[in-house]
N, CA, C and O atoms as a GROMACS GRO file, in nm:
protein
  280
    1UNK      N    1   9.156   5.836  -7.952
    1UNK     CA    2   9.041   5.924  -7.955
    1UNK      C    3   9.072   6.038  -8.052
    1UNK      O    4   9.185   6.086  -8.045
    2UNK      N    5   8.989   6.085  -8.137
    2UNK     CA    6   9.012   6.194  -8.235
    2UNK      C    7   8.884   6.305  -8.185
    2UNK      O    8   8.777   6.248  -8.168
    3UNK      N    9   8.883   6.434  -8.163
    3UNK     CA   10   8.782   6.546  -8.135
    3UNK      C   11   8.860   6.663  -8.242
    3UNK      O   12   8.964   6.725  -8.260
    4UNK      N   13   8.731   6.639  -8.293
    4UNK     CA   14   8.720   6.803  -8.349
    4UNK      C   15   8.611   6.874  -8.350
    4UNK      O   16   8.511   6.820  -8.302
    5UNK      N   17   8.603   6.956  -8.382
    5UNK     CA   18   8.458   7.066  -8.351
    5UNK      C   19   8.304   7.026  -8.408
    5UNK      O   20   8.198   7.086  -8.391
    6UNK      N   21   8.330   6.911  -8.475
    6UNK     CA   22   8.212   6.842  -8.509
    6UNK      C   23   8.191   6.729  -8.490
    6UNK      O   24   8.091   6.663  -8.519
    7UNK      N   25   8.307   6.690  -8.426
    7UNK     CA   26   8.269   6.555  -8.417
    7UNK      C   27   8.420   6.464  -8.297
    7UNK      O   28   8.531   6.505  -8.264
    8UNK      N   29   8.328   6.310  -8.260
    8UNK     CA   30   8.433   6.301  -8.170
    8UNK      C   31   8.459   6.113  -8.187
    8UNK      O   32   8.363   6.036  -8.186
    9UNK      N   33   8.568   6.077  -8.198
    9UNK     CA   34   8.548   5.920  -8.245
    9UNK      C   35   8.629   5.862  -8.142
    9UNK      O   36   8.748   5.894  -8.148
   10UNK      N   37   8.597   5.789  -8.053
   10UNK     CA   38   8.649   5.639  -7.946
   10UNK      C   39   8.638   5.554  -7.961
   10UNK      O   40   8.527   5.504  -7.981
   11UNK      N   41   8.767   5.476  -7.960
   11UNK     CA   42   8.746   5.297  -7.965
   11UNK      C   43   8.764   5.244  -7.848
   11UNK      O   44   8.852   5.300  -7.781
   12UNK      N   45   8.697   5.132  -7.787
   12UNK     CA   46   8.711   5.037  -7.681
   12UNK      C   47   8.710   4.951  -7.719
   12UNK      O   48   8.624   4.914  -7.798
   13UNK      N   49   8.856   4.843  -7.659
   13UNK     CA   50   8.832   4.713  -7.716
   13UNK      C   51   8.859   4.613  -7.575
   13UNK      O   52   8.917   4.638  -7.469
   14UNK      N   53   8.817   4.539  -7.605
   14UNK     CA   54   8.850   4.370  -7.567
   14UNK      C   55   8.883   4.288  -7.570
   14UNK      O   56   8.781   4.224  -7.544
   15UNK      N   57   8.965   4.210  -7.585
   15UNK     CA   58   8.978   4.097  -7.643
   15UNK      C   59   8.967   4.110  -7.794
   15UNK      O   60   9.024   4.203  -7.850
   16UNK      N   61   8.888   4.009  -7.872
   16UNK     CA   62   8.853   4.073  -7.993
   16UNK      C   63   8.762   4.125  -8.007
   16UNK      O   64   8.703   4.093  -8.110
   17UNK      N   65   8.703   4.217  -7.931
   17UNK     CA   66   8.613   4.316  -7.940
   17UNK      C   67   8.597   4.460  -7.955
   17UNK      O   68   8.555   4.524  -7.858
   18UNK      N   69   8.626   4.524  -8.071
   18UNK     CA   70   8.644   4.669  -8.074
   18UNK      C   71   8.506   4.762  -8.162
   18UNK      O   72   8.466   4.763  -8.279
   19UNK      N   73   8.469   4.829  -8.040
   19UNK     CA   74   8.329   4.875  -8.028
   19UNK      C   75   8.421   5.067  -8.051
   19UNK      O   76   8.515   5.125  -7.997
   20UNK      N   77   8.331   5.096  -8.153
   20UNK     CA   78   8.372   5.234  -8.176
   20UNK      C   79   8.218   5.340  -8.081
   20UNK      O   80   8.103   5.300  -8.104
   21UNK      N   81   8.230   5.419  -8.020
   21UNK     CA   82   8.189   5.520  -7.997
   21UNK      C   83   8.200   5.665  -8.047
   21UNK      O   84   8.296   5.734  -8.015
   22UNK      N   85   8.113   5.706  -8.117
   22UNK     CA   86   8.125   5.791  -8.228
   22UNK      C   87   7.982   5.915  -8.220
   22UNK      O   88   7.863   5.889  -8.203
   23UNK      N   89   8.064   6.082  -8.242
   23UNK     CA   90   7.921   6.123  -8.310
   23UNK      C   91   7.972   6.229  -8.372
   23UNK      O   92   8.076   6.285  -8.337
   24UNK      N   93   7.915   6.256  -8.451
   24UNK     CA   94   7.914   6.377  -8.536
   24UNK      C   95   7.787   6.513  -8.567
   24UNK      O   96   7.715   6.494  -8.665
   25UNK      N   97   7.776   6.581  -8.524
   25UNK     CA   98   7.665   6.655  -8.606
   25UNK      C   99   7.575   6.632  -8.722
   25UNK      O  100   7.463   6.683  -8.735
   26UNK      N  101   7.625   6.561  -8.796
   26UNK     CA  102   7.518   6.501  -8.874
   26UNK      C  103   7.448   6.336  -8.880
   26UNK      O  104   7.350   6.307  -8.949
   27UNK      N  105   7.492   6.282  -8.829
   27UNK     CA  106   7.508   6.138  -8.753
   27UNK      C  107   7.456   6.119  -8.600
   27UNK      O  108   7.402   6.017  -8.558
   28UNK      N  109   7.477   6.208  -8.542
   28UNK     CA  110   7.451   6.221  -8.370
   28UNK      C  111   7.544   6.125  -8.331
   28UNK      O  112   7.666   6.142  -8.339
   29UNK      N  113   7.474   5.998  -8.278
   29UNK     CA  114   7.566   5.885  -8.162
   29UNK      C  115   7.600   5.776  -8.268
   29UNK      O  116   7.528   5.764  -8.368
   30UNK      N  117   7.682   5.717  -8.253
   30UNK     CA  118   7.689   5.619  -8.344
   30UNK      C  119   7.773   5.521  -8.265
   30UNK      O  120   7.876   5.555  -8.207
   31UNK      N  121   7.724   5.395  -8.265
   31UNK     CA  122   7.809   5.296  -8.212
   31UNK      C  123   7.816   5.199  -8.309
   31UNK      O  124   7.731   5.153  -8.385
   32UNK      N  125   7.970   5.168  -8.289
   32UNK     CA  126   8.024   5.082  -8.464
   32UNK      C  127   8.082   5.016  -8.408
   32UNK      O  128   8.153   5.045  -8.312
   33UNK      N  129   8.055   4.863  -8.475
   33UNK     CA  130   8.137   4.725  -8.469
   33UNK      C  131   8.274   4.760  -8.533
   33UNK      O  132   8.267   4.837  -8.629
   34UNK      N  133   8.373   4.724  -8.503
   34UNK     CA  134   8.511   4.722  -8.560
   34UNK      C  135   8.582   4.633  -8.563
   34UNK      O  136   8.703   4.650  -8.578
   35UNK      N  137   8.510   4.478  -8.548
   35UNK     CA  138   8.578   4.386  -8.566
   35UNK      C  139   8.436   4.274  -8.561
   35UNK      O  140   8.339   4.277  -8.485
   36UNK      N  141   8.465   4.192  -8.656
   36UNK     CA  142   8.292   4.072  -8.625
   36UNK      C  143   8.262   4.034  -8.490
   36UNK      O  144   8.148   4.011  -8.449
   37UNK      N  145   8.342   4.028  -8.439
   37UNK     CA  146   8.362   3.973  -8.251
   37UNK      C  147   8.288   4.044  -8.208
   37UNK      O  148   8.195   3.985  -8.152
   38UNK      N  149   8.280   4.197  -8.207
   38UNK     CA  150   8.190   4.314  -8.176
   38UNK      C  151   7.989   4.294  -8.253
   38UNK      O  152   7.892   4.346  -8.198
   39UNK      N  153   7.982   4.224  -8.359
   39UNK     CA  154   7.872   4.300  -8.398
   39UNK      C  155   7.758   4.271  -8.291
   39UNK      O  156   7.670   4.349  -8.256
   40UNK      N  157   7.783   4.126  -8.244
   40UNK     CA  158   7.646   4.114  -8.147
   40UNK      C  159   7.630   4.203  -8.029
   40UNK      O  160   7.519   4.219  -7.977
   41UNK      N  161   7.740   4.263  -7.983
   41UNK     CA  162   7.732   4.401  -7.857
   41UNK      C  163   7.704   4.508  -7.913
   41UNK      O  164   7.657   4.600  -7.846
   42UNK      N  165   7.729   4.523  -8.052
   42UNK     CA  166   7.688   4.707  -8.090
   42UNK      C  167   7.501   4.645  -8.123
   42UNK      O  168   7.411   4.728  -8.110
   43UNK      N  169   7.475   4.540  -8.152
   43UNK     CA  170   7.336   4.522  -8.154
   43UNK      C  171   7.291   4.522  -8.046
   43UNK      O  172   7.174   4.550  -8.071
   44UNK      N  173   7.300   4.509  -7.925
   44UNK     CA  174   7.259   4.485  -7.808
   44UNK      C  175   7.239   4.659  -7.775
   44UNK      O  176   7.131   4.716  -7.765
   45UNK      N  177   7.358   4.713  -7.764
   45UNK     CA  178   7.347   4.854  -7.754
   45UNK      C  179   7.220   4.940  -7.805
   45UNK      O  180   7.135   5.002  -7.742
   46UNK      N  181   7.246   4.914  -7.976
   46UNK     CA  182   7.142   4.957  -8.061
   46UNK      C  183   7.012   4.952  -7.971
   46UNK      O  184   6.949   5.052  -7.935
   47UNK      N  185   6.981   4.815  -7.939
   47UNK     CA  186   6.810   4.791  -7.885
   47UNK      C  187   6.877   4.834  -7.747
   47UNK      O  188   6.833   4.740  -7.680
   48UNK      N  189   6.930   4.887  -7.682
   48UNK     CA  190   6.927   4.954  -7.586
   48UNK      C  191   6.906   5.082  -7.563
   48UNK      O  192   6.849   5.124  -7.462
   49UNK      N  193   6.958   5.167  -7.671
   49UNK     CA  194   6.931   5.283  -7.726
   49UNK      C  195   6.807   5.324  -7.784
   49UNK      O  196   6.748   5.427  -7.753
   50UNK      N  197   6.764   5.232  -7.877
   50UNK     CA  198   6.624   5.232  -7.890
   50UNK      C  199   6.552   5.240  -7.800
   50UNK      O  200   6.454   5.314  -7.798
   51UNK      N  201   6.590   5.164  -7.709
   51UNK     CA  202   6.417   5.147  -7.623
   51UNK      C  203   6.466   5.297  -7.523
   51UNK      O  204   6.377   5.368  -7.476
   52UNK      N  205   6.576   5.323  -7.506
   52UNK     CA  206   6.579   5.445  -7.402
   52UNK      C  207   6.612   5.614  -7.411
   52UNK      O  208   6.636   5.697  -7.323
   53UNK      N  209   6.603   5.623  -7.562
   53UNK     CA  210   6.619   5.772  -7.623
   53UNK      C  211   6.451   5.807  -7.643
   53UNK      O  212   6.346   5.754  -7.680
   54UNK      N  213   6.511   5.948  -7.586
   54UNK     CA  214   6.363   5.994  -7.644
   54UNK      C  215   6.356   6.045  -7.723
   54UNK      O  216   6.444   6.099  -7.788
   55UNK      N  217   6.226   6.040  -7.741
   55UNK     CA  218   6.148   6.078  -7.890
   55UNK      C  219   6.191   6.260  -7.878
   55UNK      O  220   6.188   6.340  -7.784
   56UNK      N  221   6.245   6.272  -8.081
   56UNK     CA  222   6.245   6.392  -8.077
   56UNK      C  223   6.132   6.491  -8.079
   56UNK      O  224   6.040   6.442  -8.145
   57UNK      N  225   6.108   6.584  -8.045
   57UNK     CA  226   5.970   6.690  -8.000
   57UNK      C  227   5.912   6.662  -8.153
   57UNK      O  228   5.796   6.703  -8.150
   58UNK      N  229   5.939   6.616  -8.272
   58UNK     CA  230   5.876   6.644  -8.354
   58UNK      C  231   5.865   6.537  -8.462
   58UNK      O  232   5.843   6.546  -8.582
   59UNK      N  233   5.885   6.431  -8.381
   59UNK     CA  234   5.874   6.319  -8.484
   59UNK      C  235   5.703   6.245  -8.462
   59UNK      O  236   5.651   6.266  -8.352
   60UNK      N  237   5.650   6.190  -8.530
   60UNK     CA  238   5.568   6.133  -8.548
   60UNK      C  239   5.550   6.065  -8.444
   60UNK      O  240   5.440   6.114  -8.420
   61UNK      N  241   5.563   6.000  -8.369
   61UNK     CA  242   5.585   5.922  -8.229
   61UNK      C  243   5.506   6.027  -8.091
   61UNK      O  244   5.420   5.997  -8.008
   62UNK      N  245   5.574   6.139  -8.112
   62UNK     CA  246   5.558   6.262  -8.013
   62UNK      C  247   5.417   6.280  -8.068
   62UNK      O  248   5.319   6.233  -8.010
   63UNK      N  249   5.412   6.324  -8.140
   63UNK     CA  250   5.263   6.409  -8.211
   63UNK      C  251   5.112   6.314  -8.184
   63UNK      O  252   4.997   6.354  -8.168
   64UNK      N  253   5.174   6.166  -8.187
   64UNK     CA  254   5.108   6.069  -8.182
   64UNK      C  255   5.018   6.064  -8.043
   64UNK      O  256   4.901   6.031  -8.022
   65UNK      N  257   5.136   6.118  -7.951
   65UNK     CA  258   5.118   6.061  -7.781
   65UNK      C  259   5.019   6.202  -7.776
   65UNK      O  260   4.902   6.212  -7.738
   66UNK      N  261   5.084   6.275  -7.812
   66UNK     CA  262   5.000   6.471  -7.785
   66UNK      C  263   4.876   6.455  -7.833
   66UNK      O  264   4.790   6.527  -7.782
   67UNK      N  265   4.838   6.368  -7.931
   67UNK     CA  266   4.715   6.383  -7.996
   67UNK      C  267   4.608   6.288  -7.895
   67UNK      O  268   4.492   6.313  -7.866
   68UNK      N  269   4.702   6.155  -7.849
   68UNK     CA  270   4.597   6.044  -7.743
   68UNK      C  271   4.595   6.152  -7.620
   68UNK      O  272   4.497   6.123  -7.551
   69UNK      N  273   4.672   6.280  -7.557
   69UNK     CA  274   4.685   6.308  -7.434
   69UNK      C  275   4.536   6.413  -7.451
   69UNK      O  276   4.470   6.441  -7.351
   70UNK      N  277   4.497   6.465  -7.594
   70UNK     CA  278   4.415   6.517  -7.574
   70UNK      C  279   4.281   6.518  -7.568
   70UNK      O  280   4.221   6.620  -7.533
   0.00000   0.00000   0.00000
């Protein structure tokens, strides 16, 4: 594990599976394949993340819902 004041990087592995957990301030979350064995779980993640982060207060998405709420 590496932390510094901007940022913080973890690897988990498996077998041959090494899935990085990562973020930085300019990047936010980042989950990285680190070996091909890994890419189909950091994709799985990805659309997991997708479907369950929320929308930032000011992205197009938000403004969208505020505009049907009114």
């Amino acid at each position: 594990m590496v932390v510094g004041p901007d940022q913080m990087f973890w690897d988990f592995g498996r077998g041959g599976q090494v899935v990085g957990l990562d973020w930085d301030v300019w990047m936010e979350f980042m989950a990285v394949a680190k070996s091909p064995e890994s890419e189909p779980l950091v994709e799985e993640i990805a659309m997991w993340l997708g479907l369950h982060r929320p929308a930032k207060p000011d992205s197009p998405s938000t403004r969208a819902s505020n505009l049907e709420a009114t």
